[in-house]
C-alpha positions as CSV (number, residue, x, y, z in Angstrom):
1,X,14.4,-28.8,-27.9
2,X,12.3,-29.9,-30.9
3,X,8.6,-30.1,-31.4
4,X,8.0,-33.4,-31.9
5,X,3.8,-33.3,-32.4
6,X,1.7,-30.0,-32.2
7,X,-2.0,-30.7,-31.2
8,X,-4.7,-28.1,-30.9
9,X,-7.3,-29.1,-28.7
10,X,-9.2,-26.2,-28.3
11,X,-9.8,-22.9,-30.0
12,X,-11.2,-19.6,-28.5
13,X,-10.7,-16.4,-29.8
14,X,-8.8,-15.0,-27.0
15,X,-6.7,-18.0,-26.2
16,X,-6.1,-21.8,-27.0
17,X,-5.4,-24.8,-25.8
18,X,-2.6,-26.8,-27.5
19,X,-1.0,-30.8,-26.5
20,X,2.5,-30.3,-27.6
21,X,5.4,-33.1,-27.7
22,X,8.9,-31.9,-27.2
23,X,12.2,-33.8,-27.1
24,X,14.7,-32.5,-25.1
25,X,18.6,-32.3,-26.9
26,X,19.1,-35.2,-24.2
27,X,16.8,-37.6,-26.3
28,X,13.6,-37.3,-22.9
29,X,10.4,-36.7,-24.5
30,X,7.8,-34.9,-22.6
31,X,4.2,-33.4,-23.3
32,X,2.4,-30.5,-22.2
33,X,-0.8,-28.9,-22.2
34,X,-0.3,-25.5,-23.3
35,X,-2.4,-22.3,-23.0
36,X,-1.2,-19.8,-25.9
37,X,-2.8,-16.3,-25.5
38,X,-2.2,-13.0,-26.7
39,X,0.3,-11.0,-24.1
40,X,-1.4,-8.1,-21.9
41,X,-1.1,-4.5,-20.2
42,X,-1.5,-4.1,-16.5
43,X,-1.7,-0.3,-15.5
44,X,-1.7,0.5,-12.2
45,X,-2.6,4.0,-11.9
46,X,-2.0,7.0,-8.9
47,X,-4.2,10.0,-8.7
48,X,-1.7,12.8,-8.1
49,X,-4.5,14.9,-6.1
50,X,-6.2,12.2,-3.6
51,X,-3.0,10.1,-3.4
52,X,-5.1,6.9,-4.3
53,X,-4.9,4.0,-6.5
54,X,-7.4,3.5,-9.6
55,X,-8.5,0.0,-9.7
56,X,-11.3,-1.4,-11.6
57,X,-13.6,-3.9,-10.2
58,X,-15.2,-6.8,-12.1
59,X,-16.2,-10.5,-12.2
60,X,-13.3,-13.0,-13.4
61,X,-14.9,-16.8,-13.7
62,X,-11.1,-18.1,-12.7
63,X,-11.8,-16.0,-9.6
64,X,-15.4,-17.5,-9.7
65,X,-14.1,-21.1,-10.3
66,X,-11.8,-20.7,-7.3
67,X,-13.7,-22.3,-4.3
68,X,-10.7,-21.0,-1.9
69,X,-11.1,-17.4,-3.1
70,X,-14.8,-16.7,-1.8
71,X,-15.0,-14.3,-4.1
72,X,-15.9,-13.8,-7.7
73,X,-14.9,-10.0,-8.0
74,X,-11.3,-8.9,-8.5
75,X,-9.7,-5.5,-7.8
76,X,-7.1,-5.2,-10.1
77,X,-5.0,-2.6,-12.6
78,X,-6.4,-1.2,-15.8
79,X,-5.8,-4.4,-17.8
80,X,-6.3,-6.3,-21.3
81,X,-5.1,-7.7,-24.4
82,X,-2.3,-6.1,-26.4
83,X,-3.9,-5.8,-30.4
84,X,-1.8,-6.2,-33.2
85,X,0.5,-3.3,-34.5
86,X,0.1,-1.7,-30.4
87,X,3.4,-1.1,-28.1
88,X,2.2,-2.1,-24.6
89,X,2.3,1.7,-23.8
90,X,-0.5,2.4,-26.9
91,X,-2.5,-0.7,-25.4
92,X,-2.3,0.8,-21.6
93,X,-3.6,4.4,-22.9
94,X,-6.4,2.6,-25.1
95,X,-7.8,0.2,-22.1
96,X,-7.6,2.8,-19.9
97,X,-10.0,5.1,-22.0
98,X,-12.0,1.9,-22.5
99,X,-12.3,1.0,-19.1
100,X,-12.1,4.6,-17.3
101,X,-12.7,7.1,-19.7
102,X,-9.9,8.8,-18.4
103,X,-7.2,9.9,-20.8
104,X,-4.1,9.5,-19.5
105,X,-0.7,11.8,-21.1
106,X,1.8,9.1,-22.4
107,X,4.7,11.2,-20.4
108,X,3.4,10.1,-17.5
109,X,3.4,6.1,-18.0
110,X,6.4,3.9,-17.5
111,X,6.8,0.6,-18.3
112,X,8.4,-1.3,-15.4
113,X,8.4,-4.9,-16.1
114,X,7.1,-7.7,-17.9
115,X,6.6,-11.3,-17.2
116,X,5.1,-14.7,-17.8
117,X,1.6,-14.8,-16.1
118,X,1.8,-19.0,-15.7
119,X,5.1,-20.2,-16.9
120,X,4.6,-23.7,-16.4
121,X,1.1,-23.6,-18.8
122,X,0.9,-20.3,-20.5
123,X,3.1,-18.5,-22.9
124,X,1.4,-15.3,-22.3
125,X,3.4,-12.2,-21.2
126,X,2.2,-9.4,-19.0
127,X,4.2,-5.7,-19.4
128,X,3.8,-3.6,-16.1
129,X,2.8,-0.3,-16.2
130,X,2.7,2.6,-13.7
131,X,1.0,6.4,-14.8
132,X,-0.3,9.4,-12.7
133,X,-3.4,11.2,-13.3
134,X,-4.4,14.4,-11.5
135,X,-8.2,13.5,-10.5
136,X,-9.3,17.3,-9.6
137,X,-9.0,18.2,-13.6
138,X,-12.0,15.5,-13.9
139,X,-15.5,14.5,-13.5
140,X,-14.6,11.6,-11.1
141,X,-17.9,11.2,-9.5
142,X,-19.4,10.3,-12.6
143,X,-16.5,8.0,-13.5
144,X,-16.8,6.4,-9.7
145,X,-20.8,5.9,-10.3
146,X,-21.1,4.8,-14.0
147,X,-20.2,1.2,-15.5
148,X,-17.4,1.3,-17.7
149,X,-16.2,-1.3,-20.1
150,X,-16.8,-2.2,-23.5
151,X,-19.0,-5.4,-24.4
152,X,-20.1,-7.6,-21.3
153,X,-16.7,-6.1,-18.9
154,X,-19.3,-4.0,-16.2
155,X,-16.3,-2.6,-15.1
156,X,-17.2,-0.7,-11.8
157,X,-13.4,1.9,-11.1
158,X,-12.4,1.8,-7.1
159,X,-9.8,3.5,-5.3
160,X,-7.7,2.6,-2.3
161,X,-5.4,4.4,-0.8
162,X,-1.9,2.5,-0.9
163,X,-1.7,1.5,2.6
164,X,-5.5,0.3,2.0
165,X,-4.3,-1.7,-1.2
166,X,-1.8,-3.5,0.9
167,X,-3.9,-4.3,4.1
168,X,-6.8,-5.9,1.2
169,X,-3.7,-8.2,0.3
170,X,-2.8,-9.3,3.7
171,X,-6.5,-9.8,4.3
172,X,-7.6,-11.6,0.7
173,X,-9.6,-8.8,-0.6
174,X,-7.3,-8.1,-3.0
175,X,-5.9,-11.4,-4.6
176,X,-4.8,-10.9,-8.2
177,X,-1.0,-11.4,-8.6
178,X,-0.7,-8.6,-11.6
179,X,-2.8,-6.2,-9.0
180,X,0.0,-7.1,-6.4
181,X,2.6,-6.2,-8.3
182,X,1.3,-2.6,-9.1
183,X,0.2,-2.1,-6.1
184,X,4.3,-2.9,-4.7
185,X,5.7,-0.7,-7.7
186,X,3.3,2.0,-6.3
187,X,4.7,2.2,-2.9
188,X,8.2,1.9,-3.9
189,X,7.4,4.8,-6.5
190,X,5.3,6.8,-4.3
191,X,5.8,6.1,-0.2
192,X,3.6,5.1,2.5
C-alpha cells in the first residue's frame, strides 16, 4: 500500500479528520475518510470490599447524537487520552485520580488487551485495564456525592454490582463497547 494523496480536512485538538488516497500493491485505488486520534486507557475497576464495579457517569455527544440510544449519559470505565511520554498503565493511574480521586497501587492493575475502537474509520487504539481498590480504606461517600473531572467532564462515579453491570447491558442501560468489555474481563476475573 502507498499513500497516494494525504488531505486534512479538519483539525481539533483531540482528533482529526484526514481524506487519504491509497493504492493497493494490486494497482486499485481507494479513498477514505480517516479519524486519527490519540490512543486511550479504559480502567475498569473492582472494590475489593463491596464487590462492586466503579464506573463513572457522564454526557458523551456521540451518545447524544445517537437517536437509537435514548440516552445522552454513558456508564463507562475510568477512561481518557494517553499523554505523551505515559505507558497506558501511568495514564490509567493519572485519570483515575482525575476522575475519582482515588489512588489506585500500580500492583494491582493489569493490562489485558488493546484494540482498535473503529477500524474501519479510526486509527485510535484502546489498552484494557483491570485494578482493585479496597473502598473501606476511603471516604467513598464523598467521592459517590461530589463531581469529579477536570475541565467541563462533570463526571458523577457509580457502582454496580457485576451481575447489575450485565443485566444494564442486556437491557441498554449500559451501551458503551469499552464498558462491555471491562465489565466481561471482570466476571471472568472475579465470578458471578
Amino acid at each position: 500500500m502507498r499513500v497516494i494523496k494525504d488531505e486534512q480536512i479538519f483539525k481539533h485538538p483531540f482528533a482529526s479528520l484526514s481524506k487519504k488516497t491509497i493504492e493497493s500493491d494490486s494497482g486499485i485505488v481507494h479513498s477514505h475518510l480517516v479519524i486519527e486520534k490519540k490512543d486511550a486507557v479504559c480502567l475498569t475497576l473492582f472494590d475489593t470490599h463491596t464487590k462492586k464495579l466503579l464506573f463513572v457517569k457522564q454526557f458523551r455527544a456521540g451518545a447524544h447524537y445517537n437517536t437509537s440510544l435514548n440516552n445522552s449519559f454513558t456508564v463507562e470505565p475510568i477512561a481518557g487520552h494517553i499523554d505523551p511520554g505515559e505507558s497506558p498503565i501511568q495514564s490509567a493511574l493519572r485519570e483515575a485520580l482525575e476522575e475519582t480521586t482515588i489512588e489506585i497501587d500500580e500492583s494491582k492493575i493489569e493490562l489485558f488487551a488493546k484494540g482498535l475502537t473503529s477500524p474501519g474509520i479510526s486509527n485510535e487504539i484502546h489498552y484494557h485495564l483491570i485494578a482493585t481498590f479496597d473502598s473501606s480504606l476511603l471516604d467513598m461517600n464523598s467521592i459517590l456525592n461530589s463531581v469529579h473531572g477536570i475541565d467541563d467532564e462533570e463526571i458523577q462515579i457509580v457502582m454496580y454490582s457485576i451481575k447489575e453491570a450485565m443485566e444494564m447491558i442486556s437491557t441498554g442501560e449500559i451501551f458503551a463497547s469499552h464498558s462491555i468489555i471491562g465489565i466481561m474481563k471482570a466476571a471472568i476475573t472475579f465470578g458471578e
